[in-house]
N, C-alpha and C positions, 0 to 999 in steps of 0.2 A: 359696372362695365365688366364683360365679361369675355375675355381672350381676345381684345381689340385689337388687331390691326390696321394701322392707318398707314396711307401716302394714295399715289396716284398713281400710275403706271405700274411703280416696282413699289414694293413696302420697304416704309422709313421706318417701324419697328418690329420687335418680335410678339407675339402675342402677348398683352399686358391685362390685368385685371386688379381692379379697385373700387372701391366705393368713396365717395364725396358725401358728407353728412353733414347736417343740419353747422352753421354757424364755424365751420373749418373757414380758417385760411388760409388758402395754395402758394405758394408762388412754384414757379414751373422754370427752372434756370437750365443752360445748357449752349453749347455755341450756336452759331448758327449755321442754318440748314438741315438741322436734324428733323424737324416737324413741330416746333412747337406751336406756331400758328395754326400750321394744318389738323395739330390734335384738338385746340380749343372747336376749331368749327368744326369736324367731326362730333366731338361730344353737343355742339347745341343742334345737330347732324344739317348742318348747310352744306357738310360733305360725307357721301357717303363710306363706310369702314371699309376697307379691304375686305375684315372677314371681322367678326364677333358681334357682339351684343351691347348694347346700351338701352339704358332704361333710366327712364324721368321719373321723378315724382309727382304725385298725381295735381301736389298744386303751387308748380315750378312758376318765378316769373322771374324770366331773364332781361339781365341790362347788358349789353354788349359793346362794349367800347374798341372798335378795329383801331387796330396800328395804323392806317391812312383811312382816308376818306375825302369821295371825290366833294369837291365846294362849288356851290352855286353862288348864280349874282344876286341871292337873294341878301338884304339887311341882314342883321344878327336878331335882330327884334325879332322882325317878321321868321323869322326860322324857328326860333325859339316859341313862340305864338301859334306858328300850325300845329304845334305840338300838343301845344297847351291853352287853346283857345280861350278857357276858362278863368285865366288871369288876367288880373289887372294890369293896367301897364305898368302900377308900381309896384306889384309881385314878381311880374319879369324881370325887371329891372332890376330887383332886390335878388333874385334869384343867381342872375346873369352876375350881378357883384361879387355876389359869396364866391361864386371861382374867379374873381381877380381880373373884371374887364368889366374897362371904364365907357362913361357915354361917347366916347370916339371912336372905340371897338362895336359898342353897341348899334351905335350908327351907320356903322359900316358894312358892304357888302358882302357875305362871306369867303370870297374869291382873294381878296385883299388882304387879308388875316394871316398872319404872320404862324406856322407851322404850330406853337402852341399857345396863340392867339383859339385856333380853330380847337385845339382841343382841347380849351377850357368852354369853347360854347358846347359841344359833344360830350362833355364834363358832365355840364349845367343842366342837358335836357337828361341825361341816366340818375343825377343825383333827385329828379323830379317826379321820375317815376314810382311804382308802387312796385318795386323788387324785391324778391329774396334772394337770386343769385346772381352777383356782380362778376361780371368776365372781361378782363382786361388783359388786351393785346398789350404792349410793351406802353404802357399808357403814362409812363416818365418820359418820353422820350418829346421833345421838343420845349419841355417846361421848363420853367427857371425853379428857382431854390426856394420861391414863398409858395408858387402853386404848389410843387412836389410836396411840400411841407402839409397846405391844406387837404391834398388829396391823401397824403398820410392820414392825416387830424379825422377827414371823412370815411375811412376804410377802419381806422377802427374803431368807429363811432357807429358802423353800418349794424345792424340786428339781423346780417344776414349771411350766409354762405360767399368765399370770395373765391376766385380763382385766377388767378395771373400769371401773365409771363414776365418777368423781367432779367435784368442784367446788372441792377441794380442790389446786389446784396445790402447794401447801405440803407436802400430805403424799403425793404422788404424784410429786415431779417427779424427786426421787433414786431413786428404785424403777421408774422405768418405760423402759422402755427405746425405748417407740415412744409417740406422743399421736397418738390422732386427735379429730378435732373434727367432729362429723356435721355444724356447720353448713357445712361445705364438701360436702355429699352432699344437704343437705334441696332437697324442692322448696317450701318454704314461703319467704317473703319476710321476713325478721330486725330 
């Protein structure tokens, strides 16, 4: 990343420049409203920079976990299953447990699901993919104290590049290998 500025209308920082390398762990702390959402999707460029440069590696594979996400009235099964057609139903099922939801949640619609009900199934389908770089929106937020624990467990278990926003110094500060704090980047006044 090279002189990036990011926001939308007006720019949330000054021009910044860094590199992200093989098997770092990020976390991204800062209050809110400075951009730290808005930085993560500029870098996977779902939005585009104000002004500078970003550049991928040539054989990047992102998992992205947004801070919300809209829920359909699909099962949990069947969601989890378009994803991954290629499992059994006692793969899924074994899958969907490792993040901490029972054949009630399983069975359930995903509209129904309890705030981190949902983002242990959103959990379940990025832990299944074939990533190297895990990007997680503020992705403690609605969990309880055994998820947060296994997503710890799974983040530094991951053999990959991590990058996160949290708020959470407690559960980010043994896993992360670099902090940055955009309020040292924002142009807004704190």
């Amino acid at each position: 990343v090279k002189d990036l500025v990011i926001g939308y209308d007006e720019p949330l920082t000054r021009p910044v420049s860094f590199s992200i390398e093989r098997n770092q762990k990020i976390a991204i702390k800062g209050v809110n409203g400075l951009g730290k959402s808005t930085l993560l999707n500029t870098l996977l460029r779902n939005i585009k920079p104000l002004s500078g440069e970003i550049e991928h590696g040539q054989f990047l594979q992102i998992g992205f976990f947004k801070q919300e996400e809209e829920s359909s009235s699909t099962q949990v099964l069947d969601e989890f299953w378009n994803e991954f057609p290629g499992l059994t139903n006692a793969e899924a099922r074994a899958a969907l447990a490792r993040c901490g939801l029972t054949n009630d949640h399983i069975t359930s619609q995903m509209r129904v699901l309890s705030g981190g009900e949902n983002a242990k199934v959103r959990l379940a389908k990025i832990m299944n993919r074939e990533i190297n770089f895990l990007v997680l929106d503020e992705p403690t937020n609605h969990l309880d104290i055994e998820a947060k624990d296994e997503l710890k467990r799974a983040i530094k278990e991951f053999q990959g590049t991590v990058l996160m926003v949290s708020h959470e110094p407690d559960f980010y500060m043994d896993i992360a290998t670099e902090v940055w704090n955009v309020e040292d980047w924002t142009t807004k006044i704190i």
